[in-house]
C-alpha positions as CSV (number, residue, x, y, z in Angstrom):
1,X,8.6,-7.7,7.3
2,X,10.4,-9.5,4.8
3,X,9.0,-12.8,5.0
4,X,5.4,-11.4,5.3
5,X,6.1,-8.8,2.1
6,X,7.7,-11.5,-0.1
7,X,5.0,-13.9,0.6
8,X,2.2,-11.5,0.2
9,X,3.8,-11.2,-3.7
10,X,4.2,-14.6,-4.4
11,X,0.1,-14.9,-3.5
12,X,-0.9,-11.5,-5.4
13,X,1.5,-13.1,-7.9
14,X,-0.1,-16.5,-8.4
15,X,-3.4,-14.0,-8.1
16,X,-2.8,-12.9,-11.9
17,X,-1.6,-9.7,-10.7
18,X,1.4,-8.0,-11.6
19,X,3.1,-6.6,-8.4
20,X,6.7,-6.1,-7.1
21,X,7.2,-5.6,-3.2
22,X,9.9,-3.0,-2.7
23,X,11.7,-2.9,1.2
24,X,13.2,0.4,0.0
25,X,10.0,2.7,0.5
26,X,11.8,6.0,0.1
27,X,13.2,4.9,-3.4
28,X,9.1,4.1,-3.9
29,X,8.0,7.1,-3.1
30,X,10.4,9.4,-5.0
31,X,9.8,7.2,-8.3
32,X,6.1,7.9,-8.0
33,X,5.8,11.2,-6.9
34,X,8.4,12.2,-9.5
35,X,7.8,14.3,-12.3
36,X,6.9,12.5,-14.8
37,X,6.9,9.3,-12.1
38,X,9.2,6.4,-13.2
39,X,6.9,4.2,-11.6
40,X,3.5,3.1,-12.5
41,X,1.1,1.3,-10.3
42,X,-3.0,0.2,-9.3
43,X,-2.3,-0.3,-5.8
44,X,-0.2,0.6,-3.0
45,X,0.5,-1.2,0.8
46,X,2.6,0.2,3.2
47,X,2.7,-1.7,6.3
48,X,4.8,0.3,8.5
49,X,4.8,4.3,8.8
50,X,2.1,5.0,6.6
51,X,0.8,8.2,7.7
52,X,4.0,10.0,6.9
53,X,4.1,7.9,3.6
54,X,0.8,8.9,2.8
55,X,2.0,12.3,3.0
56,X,4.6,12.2,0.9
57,X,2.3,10.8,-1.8
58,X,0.2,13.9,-1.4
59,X,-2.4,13.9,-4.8
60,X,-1.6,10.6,-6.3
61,X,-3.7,8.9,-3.8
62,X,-6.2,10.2,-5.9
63,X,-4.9,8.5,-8.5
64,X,-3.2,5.1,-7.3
65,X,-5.3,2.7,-4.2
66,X,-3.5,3.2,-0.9
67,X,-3.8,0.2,1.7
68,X,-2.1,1.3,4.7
69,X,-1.7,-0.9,7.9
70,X,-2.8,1.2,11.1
71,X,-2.5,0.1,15.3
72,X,-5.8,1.8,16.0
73,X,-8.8,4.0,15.5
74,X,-7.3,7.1,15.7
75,X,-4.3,6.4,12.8
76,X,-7.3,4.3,11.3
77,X,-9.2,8.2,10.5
78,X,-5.8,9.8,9.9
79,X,-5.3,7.4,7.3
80,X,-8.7,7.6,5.4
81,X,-8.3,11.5,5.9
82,X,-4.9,11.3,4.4
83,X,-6.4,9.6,1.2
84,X,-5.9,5.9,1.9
85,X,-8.3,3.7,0.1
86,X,-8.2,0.9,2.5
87,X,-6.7,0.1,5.8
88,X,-5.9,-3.5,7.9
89,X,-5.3,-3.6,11.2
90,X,-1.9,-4.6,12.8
91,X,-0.9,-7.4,13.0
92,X,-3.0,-8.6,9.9
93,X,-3.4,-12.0,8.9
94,X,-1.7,-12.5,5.2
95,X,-4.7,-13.9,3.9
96,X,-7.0,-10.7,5.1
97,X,-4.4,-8.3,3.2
98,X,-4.6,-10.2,0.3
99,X,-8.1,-9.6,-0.1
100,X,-8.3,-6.1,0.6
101,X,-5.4,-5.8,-2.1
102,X,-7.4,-7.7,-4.6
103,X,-10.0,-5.4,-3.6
104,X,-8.1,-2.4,-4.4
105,X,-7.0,-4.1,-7.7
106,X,-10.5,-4.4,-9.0
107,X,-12.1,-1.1,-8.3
């Protein structure tokens, strides 16, 4: 997860895109869903329990693009119910994700 989030920055990075991958999702989700948030972003990817992370968000998936990696149909309409703006299906290439995170970017 490491290797695969630090690489995905260095490509949105050479993208033009200002991004920051963070391993330490809780700390994420407290400094946006704070009040007023610390933390200000376009675009979101979680790549491993994102149902329960889209929870936590609650409303500012209404405000912020969610990608969220899923393992099958099922957490694939969870997700979109939840508010996710996109989802990529595990295991995802690194190229694909980029794409649907430029995607996200630009709408």
């Amino acid at each position: 997860a490491e290797k695969t989030g630090q690489a995905v920055e260095n490509l949105m990075k050479e993208r033009g895109f200002a991004c920051r991958w963070d391993p330490n999702t809780e700390q994420s989700i407290a400094a946006l869903t704070c009040e007023p948030p610390s933390l200000h972003t376009q675009v979101i990817f979680i790549s491993s329990g994102g149902l329960d992370l889209l929870k936590k968000l609650g409303p500012i998936t209404r405000l912020v693009n969610v990608v969220v990696a899923v393992s099958n149909e099922d957490e694939l309409a969870a997700a979109f119910d939840a508010g996710a703006f996109d989802c990529v299906e595990k295991p995802c290439k690194v190229a694909t994700l980029v794409k649907r995170l430029e995607r996200a970017f630009e709408f």
